[in-house]
C-alpha positions in Angstrom: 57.3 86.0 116.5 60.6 87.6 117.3 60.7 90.3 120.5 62.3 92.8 118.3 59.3 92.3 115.9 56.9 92.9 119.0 58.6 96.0 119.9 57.9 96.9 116.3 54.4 96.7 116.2 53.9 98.5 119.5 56.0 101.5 118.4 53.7 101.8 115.6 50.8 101.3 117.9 51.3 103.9 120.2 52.1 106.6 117.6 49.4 108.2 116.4 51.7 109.7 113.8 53.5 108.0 111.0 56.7 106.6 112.2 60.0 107.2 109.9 62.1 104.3 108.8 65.2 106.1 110.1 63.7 106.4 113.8 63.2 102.9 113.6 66.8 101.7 112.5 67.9 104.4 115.0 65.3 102.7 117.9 65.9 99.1 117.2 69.5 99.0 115.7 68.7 97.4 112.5 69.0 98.4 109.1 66.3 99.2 106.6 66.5 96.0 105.3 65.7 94.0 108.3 62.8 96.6 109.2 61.4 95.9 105.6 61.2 92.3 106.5 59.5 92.4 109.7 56.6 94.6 108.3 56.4 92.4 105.6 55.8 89.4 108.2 53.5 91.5 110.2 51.4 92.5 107.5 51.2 88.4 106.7 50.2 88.0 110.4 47.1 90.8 110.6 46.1 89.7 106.9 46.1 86.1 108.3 43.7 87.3 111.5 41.6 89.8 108.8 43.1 92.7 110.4 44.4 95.9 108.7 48.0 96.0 107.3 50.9 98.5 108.5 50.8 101.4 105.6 53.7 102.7 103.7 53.0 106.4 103.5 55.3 107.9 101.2 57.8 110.4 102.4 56.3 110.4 106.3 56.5 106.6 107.5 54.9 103.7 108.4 51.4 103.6 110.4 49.5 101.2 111.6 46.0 102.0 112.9 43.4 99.0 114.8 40.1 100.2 115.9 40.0 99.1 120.1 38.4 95.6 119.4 40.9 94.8 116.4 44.0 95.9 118.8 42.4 93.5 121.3 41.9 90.5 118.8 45.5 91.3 117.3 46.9 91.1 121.2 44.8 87.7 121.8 45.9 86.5 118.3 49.6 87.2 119.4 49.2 85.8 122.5 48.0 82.4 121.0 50.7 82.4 118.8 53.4 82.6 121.0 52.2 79.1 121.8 53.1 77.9 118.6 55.1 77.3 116.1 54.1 80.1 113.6 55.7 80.1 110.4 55.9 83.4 108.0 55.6 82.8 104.2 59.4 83.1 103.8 59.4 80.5 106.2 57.4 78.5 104.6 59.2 78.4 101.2 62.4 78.4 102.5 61.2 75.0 104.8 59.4 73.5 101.8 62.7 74.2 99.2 64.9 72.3 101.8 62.3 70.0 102.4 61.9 69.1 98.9 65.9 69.3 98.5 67.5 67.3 101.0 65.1 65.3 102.9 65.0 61.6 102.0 61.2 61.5 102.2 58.4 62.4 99.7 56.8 65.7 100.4 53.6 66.6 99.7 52.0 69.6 99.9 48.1 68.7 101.8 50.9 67.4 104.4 52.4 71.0 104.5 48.9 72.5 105.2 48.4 70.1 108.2 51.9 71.3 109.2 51.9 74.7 109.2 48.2 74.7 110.1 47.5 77.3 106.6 44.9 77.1 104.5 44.7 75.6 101.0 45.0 78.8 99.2 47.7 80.0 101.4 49.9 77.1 100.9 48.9 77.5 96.6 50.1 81.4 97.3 53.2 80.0 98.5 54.6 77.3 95.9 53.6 80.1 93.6 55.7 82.9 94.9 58.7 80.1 94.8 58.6 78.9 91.8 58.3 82.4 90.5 61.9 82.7 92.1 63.3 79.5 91.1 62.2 80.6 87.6 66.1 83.0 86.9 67.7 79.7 88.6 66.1 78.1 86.1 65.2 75.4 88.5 61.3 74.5 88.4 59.4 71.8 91.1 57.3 69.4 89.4 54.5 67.4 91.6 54.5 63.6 90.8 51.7 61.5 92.3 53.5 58.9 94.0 57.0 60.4 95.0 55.6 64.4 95.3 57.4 67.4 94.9 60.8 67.1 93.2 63.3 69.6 91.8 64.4 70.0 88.2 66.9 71.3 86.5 70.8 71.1 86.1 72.5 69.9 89.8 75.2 72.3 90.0 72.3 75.1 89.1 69.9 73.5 92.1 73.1 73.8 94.4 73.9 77.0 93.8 70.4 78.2 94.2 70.1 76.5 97.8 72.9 78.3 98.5 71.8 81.4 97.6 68.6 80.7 99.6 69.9 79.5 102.5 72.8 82.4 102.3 69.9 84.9 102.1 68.1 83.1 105.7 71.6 83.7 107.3 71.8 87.0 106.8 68.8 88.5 107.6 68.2 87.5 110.6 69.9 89.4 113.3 72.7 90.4 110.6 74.6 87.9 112.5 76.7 85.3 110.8 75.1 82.6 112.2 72.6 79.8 111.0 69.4 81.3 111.8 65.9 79.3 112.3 67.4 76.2 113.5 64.1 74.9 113.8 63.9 75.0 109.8 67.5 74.6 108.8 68.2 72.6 111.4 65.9 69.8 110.2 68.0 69.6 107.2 71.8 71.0 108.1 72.4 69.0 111.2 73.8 71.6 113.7 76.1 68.6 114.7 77.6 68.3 111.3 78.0 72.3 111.3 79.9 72.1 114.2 82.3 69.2 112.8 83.0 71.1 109.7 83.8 74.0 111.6 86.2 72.4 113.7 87.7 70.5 110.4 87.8 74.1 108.6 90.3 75.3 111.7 92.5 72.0 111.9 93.0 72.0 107.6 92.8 75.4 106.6 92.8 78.3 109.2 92.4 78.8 112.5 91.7 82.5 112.8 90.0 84.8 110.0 87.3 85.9 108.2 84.3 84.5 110.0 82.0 85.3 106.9 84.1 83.3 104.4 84.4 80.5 106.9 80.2 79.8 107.6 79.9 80.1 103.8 82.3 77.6 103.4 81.1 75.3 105.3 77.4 76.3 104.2 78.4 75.1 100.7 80.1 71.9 101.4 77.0 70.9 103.5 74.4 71.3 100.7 77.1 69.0 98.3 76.7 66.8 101.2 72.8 66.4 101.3 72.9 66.4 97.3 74.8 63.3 97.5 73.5 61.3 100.0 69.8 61.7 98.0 71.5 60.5 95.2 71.6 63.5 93.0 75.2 63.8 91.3 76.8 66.5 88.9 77.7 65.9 85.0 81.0 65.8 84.1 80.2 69.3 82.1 78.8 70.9 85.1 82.7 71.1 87.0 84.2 74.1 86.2 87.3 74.2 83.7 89.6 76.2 85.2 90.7 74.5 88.5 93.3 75.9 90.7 95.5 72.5 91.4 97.0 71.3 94.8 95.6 73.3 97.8 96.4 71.0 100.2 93.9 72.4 103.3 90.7 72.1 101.1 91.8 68.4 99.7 92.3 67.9 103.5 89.4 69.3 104.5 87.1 67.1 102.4 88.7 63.7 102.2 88.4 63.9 106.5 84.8 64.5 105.9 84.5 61.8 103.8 86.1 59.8 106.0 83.3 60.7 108.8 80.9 60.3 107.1 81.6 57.6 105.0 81.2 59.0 101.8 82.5 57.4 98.5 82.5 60.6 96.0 82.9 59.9 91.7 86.2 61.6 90.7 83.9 64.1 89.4 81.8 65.0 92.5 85.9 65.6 94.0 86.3 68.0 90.7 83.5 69.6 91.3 83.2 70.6 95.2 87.1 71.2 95.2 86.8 73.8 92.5 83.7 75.1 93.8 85.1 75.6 97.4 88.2 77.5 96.5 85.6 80.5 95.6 85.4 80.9 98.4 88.9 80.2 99.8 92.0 81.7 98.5 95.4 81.6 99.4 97.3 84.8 99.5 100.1 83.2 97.5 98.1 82.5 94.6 97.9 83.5 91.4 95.6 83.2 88.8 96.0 83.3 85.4 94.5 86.4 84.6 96.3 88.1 87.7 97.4 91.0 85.8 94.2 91.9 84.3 92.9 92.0 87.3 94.9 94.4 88.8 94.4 96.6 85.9 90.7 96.3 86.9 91.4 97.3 90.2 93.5 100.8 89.0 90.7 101.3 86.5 88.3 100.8 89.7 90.4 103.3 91.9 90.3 105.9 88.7 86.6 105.5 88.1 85.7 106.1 91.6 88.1 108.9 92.6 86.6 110.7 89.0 83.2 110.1 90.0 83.3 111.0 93.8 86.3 113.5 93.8 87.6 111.9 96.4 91.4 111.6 95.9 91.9 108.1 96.7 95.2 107.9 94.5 96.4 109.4 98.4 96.2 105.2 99.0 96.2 103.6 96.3 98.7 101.0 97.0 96.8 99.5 100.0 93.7 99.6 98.5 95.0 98.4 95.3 96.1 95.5 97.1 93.1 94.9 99.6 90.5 95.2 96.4 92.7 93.0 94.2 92.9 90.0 96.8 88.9 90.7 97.1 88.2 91.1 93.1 90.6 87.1 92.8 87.8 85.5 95.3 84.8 87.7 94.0 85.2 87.0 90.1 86.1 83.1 91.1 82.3 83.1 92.7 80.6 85.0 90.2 81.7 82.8 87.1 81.0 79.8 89.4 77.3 81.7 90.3 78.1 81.8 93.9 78.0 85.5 95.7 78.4 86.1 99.4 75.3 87.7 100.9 76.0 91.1 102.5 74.4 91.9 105.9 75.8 95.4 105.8 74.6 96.4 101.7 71.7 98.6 103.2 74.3 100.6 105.7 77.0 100.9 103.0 74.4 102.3 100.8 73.0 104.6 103.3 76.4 105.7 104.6 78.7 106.1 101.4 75.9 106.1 99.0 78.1 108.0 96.4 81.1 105.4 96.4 78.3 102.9 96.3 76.9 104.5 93.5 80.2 104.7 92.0 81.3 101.3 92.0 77.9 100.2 91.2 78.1 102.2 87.6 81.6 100.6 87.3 80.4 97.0 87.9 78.1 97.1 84.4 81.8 97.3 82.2 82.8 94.4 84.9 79.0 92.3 84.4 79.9 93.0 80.2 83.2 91.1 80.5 82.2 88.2 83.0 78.5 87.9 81.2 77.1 87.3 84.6 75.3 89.7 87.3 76.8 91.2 90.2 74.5 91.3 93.1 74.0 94.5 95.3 75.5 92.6 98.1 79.2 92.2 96.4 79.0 95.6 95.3 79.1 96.6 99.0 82.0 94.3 99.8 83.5 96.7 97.0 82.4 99.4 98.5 83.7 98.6 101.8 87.4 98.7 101.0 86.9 102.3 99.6 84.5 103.0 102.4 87.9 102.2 105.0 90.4 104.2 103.2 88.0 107.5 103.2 87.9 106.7 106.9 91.6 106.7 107.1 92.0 109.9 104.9 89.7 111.6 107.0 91.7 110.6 110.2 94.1 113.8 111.6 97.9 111.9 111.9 97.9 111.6 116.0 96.4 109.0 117.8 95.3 109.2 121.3 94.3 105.4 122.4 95.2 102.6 121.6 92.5 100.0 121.1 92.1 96.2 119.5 89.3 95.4 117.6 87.0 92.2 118.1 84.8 91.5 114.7 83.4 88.4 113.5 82.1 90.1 110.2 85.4 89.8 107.7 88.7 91.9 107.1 87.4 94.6 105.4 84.5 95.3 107.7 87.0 95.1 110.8 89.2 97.8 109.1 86.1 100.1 108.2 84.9 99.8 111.8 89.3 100.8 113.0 89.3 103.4 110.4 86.1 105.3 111.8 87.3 104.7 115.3 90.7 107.0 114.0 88.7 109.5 111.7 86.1 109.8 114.8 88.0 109.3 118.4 92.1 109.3 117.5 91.9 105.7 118.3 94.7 103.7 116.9 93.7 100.7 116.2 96.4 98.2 116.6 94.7 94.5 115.4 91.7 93.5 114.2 91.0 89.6 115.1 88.4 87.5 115.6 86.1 86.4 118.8 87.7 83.0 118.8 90.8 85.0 119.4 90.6 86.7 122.4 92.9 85.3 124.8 95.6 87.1 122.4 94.5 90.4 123.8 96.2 90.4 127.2 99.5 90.0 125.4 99.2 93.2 123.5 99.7 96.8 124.0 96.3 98.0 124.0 94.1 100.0 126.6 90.5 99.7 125.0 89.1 96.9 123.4 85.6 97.6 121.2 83.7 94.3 119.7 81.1 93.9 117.3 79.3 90.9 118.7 78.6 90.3 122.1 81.6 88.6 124.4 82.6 88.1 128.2 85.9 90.0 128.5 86.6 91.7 131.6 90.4 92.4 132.0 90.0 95.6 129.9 87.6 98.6 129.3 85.2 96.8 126.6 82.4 98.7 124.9 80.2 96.2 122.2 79.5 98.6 119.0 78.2 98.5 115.7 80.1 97.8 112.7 79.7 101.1 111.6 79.7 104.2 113.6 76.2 106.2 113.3 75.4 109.3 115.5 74.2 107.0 118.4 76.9 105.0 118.6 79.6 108.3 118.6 77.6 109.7 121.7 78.5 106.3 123.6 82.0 106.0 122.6 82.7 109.4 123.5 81.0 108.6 127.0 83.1 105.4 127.3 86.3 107.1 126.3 85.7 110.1 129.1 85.1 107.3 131.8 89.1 105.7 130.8 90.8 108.7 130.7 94.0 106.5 131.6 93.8 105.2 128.5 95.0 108.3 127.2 98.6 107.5 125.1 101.1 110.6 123.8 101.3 111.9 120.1 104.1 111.1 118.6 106.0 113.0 115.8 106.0 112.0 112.2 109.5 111.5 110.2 110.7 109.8 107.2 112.1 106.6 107.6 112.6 105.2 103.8 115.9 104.5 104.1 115.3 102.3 107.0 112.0 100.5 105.2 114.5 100.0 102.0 117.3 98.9 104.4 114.9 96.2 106.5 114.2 94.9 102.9 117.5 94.3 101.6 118.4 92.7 104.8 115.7 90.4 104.5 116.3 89.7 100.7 119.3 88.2 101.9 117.8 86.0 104.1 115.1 85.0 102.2 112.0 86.3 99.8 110.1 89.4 100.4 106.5 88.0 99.5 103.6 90.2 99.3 102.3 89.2 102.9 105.7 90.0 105.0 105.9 93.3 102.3 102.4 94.5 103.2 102.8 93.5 107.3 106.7 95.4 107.3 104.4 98.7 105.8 101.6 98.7 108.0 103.9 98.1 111.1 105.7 101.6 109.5 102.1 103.2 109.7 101.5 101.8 113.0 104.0 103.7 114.9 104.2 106.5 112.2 107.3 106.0 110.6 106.1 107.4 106.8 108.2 106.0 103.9 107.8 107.6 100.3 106.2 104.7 98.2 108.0 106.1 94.9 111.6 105.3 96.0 110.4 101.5 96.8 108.2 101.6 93.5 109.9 102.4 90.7 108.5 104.5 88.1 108.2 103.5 84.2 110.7 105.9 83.2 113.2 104.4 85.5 112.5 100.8 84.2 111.7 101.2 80.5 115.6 101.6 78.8 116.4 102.5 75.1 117.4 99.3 74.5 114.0 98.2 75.4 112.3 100.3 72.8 111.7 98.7 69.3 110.0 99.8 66.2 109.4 97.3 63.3 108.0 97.3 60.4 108.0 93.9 59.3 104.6 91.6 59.2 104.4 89.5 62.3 101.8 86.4 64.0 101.5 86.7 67.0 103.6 84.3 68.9 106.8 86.0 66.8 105.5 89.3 68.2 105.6 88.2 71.7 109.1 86.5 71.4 110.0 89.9 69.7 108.8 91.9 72.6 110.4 89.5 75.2 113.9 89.3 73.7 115.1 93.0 75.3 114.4 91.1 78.5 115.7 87.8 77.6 118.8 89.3 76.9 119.6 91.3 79.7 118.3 87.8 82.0 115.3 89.5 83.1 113.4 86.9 82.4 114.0 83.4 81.7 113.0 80.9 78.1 110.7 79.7 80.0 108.5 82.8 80.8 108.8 83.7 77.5 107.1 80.2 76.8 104.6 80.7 79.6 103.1 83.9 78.0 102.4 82.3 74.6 101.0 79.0 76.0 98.8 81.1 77.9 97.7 83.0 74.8 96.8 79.4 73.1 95.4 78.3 75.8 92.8 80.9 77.1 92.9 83.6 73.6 94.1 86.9 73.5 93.5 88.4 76.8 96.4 90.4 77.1 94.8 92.8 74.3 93.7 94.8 77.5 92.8 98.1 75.2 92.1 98.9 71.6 95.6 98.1 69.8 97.4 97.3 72.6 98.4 94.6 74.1 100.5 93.7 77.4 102.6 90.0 77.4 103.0 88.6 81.0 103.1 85.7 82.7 103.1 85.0 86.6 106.3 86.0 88.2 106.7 82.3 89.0 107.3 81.5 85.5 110.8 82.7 85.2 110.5 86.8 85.8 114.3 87.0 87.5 113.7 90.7 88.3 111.3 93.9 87.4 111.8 95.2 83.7 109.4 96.3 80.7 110.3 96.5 77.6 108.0 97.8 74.3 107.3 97.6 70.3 106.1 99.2 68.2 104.4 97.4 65.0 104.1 99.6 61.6 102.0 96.1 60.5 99.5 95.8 63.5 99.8 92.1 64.8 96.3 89.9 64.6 94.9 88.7 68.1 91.8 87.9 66.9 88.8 89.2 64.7 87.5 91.9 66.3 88.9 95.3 65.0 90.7 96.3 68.2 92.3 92.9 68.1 94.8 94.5 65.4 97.7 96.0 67.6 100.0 97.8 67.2 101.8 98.1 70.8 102.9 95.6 72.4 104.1 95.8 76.4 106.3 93.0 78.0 106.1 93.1 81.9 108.4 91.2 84.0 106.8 91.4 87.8 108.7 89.9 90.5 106.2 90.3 93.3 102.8 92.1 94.1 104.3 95.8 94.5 106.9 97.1 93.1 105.5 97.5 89.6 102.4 99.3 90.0 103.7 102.7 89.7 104.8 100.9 86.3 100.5 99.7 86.0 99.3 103.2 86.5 101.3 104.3 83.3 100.3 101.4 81.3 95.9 102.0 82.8 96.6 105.8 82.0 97.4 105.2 78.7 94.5 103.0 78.0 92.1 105.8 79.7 93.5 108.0 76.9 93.5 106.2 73.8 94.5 108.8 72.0 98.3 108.1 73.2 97.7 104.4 72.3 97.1 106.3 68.6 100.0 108.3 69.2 102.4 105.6 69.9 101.5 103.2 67.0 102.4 106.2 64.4 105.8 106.6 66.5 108.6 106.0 64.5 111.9 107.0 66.7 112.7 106.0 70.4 112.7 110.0 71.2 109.1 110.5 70.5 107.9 106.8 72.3 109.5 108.1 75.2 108.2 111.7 75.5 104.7 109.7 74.7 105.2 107.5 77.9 106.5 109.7 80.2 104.9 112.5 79.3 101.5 110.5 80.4 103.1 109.4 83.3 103.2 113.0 84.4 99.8 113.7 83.6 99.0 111.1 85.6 100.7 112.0 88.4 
C-alpha cells in the first residue's frame, strides 16, 4: 500500500469529523481524482479484512469510523500486508488484461487465485467488472479449456484498448509521466525495451519536447510489439486510409527497432503502426488535407468560448489560434484512429477554469457529430489548457519583475499555463519552457529563478519545485521564495511600437529565404519577450484589402461543380496568384474525399494547401443565381463560392474571421446569394467584417 495512501487513512482516523475532499487535495497535493482512487482501494482493503468502509457523506466529506479492536485488526492487517505483495482490484484486471494479452503462456484463472492469494468469488468479481469494460471496446475474453483465457475481437480494436488501459495506469499514479507498477507492467513492457525506444525516439525524431507525447509514443509502439511476437497480426482493412507519406524519423524509428529486435513485419503491420504513430507525432510543417477546416474549427472554437464565458479572448487570438490548431491536427488524427491521450491534470482544469471547461466541453458535441466518435474528458482539458494560458496571460499587468526558466516534463501547453500564472501572479517573465533532460541549457541563459515541476538536482540557481498549476498553497511559497532572492529583482521596461521593425526583419528575411510558420511564430514571441508590441492588422491583411473588384463575379449560368471551382479560381489564375496546378489540387481533392469545402449552408470555400501552387495571399468570390450541387443534402446547393490562396499559416486569418463570421450569421450567406452587383457583395462583406471586429 502506498505511503500517501497510509497518510490517507490516518487523516481520516484521527478526525472525528468528516474530512472535505478539498482539505485533502490541499494536505496531500493530489487531485480529486487520485483521492477518489485511493478510497476506492481502501474500502477493497477493510471489505477484504470484514471491516467498515470510508463513507461518502454528501456535502461534508469523507469519514471513516473503527471501533478500538477493528482499528487494531486494521493496523495488524496493514502491517502484514506490507509484507506482501498486495494487489487492489484495478490491479488485478489490469495484471490479468496484460497477462492474457502479451504473455506467451496460457493463463488461467484458479492460477490467478493462487497468485494473488483472493478468493474464488473475488477473482469471479474481477473478470466480471473487466469484461463489463471491454464490452464499448467491443473486445470480450473467452475461457478455452486447454489454452485459457484469450481475447477476441478485431486486433487494431484489442490494441487500442490496451492502450487505453495501460495509458489510464500511467496516469494515475503519482500524475507523473512515468510507467507506474513496474511490478505489473513490467512483467510485460520490459523496462529495458522502454529505455531503448526512448533513446531511439531522441536519435530519429526529437531530442527535446513534449515528454507526454514521447512515453505515449513509445507506449503504443511497445504493445504493436507484444501483438506481434504472440502472433496476432492486423487485416489489411484495419490500417487506416488516410496516411501521411514520408516522415522520415518515424520510418527511422521503427525499421532500427526492427532491426534490434529482429523483427520481420508484413507490409501491412508497416502500414499500420506507421499511420497509427504519427497520431501521435506531428511535424509542424505538415499539412493535412482538411487543414483549412480545421482552422475554421479553431475560430469557431475561440467564438464559442469567448460567447459563452465573456472572456474576450479575440485580445489573442492569433497565438491561440495557432497553439489550438497544431493541437486540434494531432487530436482529431487520434480520435478517428481511437487513440486519446490520458490527462493527469482534467480534474484541476475542471476545478480551476471550470467555465472554459464547460465551454469547450458544450462545443466538443458539434465536434463528436462531425468525427462520429467520442471525445474523452481528458482531451477536453488539453483543449482547455490552451485557453486556460492565454486567460493567464490577459490577466498578467505588462511589467515583469524576474526573470525565470521553466522546467516541465508535462507538454507545451501545460509549461506555458504554469509561465502564464507565474506572470498574472508574481511579474515573472518567463523566458523558456524546456524539458528536465534539458537542463544544462540553463546556465547559458539570462535567467535568475528557475521553477520545475518534477523533482531535479540543480544548484547553480535559486530553484523552487511547484505544481503545474498555481493553487493558494503554492502562491504563499513562491511569494516566500521570491522575498528570500530579492537580487533577482530585474527593471520594467517601457512598452513601444515596433511594427515597422517586425515588417522590416521580415522582408529581410524573405530575401534570404522563407518565412515558415515556426521562425514567424519564434520572431513574434521574441517581440513579446522584450516588449516590443507590433499591431497584428498591418502584418495580417484584412478581407477588404485582399478581395478586388475584379475578384467579384456574379453568374447566372448552370454550373457542376468542378466548372464552378475553375470559375472561382480564374480571378486568381489570372493575376498568377495561384498556379494550374492548385487549381487542379482543389478539384482532385473534392473527388477524392467529397465536398468538404461546403463548410456552411450554401457556401462553399475552394483551397488547397499552399504547397500546391498558392504564389501569394488573394481571395476571390462568385456568386451563383443557379446554386451549384455538392451533394444531396439541401445545404449542399450553393450558392457562394470562396477561393483562398494562403501562402503560409498567418497572414490570412484576419481574412478567416470574415469568412467564420459570416457563417455564424447565415443570414449574410442569404444576403449574398440574392446579390446581384459588386457594390452590394462588398458592403455585405465588409460590412460583417466590421461587425466582427
Amino acid at each position: 500500500m502506498k505511503e500517501r495512501t497510509i497518510d490517507l487513512i490516518n487523516k481520516l482516523l484521527v478526525s472525528k469529523l468528516p474530512v472535505q475532499m478539498n482539505q485533502l487535495q490541499k494536505d496531500l497535493q493530489v487531485s480529486a481524482r487520485t483521492i477518489r482512487n485511493d478510497i476506492t482501494h481502501l474500502n477493497e482493503f477493510l471489505e477484504e479484512h470484514q471491516l467498515p468502509r470510508i463513507q461518502s457523506i454528501r456535502n461534508k466529506g469523507f469519514k471513516l469510523e473503527l471501533s478500538e479492536q477493528e482499528e487494531k485488526t486494521f493496523r495488524d492487517s496493514l502491517r502484514n500486508e506490507k509484507n506482501q505483495d498486495y494487489l487492489t482490484r484495478e490491479e488485478r484486471m489490469l495484471d490479468i488484461l496484460l497477462d492474457i494479452a502479451l504473455n506467451a503462456n496460457p493463463v488461467f484463472l484458479y492460477r490467478k487465485e493462487e497468485e494473488y492469494r483472493v478468493s474464488k468469488s473475488t477473482i469471479d468479481e474481477d473478470m466480471r467488472q473487466l469484461r463489463q469494460r471491454l464490452i464499448s471496446y467491443h473486445v470480450e475474453i473467452v475461457s478455452h479449456p486447454k489454452i485459457g483465457l484469450v481475447l477476441e475481437g478485431k486486433e487494431s480494436t484489442i490494441r487500442t484498448m490496451l492502450y487505453a488501459f495501460i495509458s489510464s495506469a500511467i496516469a494515475r499514479d503519482n500524475e507523473r509521466f512515468e510507467l507506474s507498477r513496474p511490478d505489473i507492467i513490467g512483467r510485460y513492457i520490459a523496462t529495458e525495451c522502454v529505455r531503448l525506444l526512448d533513446n531511439l525516439f531522441e536519435e530519429t525524431i526529437y531530442s527535446i519536447g513534449d515528454q507526454l507525447h514521447r512515453l505515449h509514443f513509445n507506449l503504443f509502439t511497445c504493445i504493436w510489439m507484444g501483438r506481434m511476437m504472440k502472433g496476432q497480426l492486423v487485416e489489411v482493412t484495419e490500417v487506416p486510409n488516410e496516411s501521411v507519406k514520408d516522415i522520415r524519423g518515424i520510418r527511422e524509428y521503427l525499421q532500427r527497432i526492427c532491426t534490434y529486435y529482429t523483427l520481420v513485419p508484413t507490409i501491412t503491420e508497416l502500414d499500420y503502426i506507421y499511420a497509427m504513430l504519427q497520431s501521435f507525432h506531428v511535424k509542424e510543417e505538415y499539412s493535412p488535407i482538411n487543414w483549412l477546416q480545421l482552422q475554421m474549427l479553431t475560430l469557431q472554437l475561440i467564438h464559442f468560448v469567448t460567447e459563452r464565458t465573456g472572456v474576450p479572448f479575440s485580445k489573442k487570438e492569433n497565438s491561440l489560434q495557432e497553439s489550438l490548431y497544431r493541437h486540434m491536427i494531432s487530436m482529431v488524427s487520434r480520435i478517428e484512429n481511437d487513440i486519446q491521450l490520458t490527462n493527469p491534470l482534467t480534474d484541476k482544469i475542471r476545478q480551476s477554469y471550470g467555465a472554459i471547461y464547460e465551454a469547450v466541453q458544450v462545443f466538443s458535441t458539434d465536434l463528436e457529430k462531425q468525427l462520429g466518435k467520442t471525445i474523452l474528458e481528458d482531451e477536453i482539458a488539453f483543449l482547455a489548457i490552451h485557453f486556460s494560458a492565454v486567460l493567464s496571460e490577459m490577466n498578467q499587468e505588462n511589467q515583469y519583475w524576474y526573470r525565470a526558466v521553466v522546467i516541465c516534463n508535462h507538454g507545451v501547453a501545460t509549461g506555458k499555463l504554469l509561465s502564464e500564472n507565474l506572470r498574472e501572479f508574481f511579474n515573472i517573465e518567463v523566458f523558456a519552457v524546456l524539458s528536465s533532460k534539458e537542463l544544462a541549457i540553463v546556465d547559458k541563459l539570462d535567467v535568475d529563478l528557475v521553477f520545475s515541476t518534477v523533482e531535479i538536482t540543480y544548484t547553480q540557481k535559486p530553484l523552487l519545485i511547484v505544481d503545474s498549476l498555481i493553487q493558494e498553497g503554492t502562491k504563499v511559497r513562491i511569494l516566500h521564495f521570491l522575498a528570500e532572492h530579492p537580487e533577482a529583482r530585474r527593471v520594467i521596461h517601457k512598452r513601444n511600437e515596433y511594427t515597422v521593425m517586425f515588417r522590416d526583419l521580415l522582408q529581410m528575411i524573405e530575401q534570404m529565404g522563407e518565412v515558415d510558420t515556426e521562425l514567424y511564430l519564434k520572431l513574434e514571441q521574441l517581440f513579446k519577450e522584450y516588449d516590443l508590441t507590433i499591431n497584428i492588422r498591418e502584418v495580417q491583411p484584412m478581407i477588404q484589402d485582399i478581395l478586388t473588384d475584379d475578384a467579384i463575379q456574379i453568374v447566372s449560368k448552370e454550373y457542376d461543380w468542378p466548372d464552378a471551382i475553375k470559375l472561382v479560381a480564374q480571378p486568381l489564375l489570372d493575376k498568377e496568384v495561384i498556379t494550374q496546378n492548385y487549381v487542379s489540387a482543389m478539384i482532385d481533392s473534392v473527388s477524392e474525399y467529397g465536398p468538404y469545402i461546403v463548410i456552411g449552408p450554401h457556401f462553399a470555400l475552394a483551397h488547397a494547401r499552399p504547397q500546391d501552387g498558392a504564389n501569394e495571399l488573394g481571395l476571390s468570390v462568385t456568386i451563383f443565381e443557379n446554386p451549384v450541387y455538392f451533394g444531396p443534402e439541401e445545404e449542399q446547393l450553393v450558392s457562394v463560392i470562396f477561393c483562398l490562396s494562403a501562402v503560409d499559416a498567418f497572414s490570412h486569418l484576419n481574412i478567416m474571421k470574415s469568412l467564420v463570421n459570416l457563417i455564424r450569421h447565415t443570414d449574410k450567406v442569404e444576403q449574398l446569394s440574392q446579390a446581384r452587383d459588386i457594390e452590394t457583395v462588398k458592403q455585405i462583406l465588409f460590412h460583417s467584417h466590421k461587425e466582427e471586429e
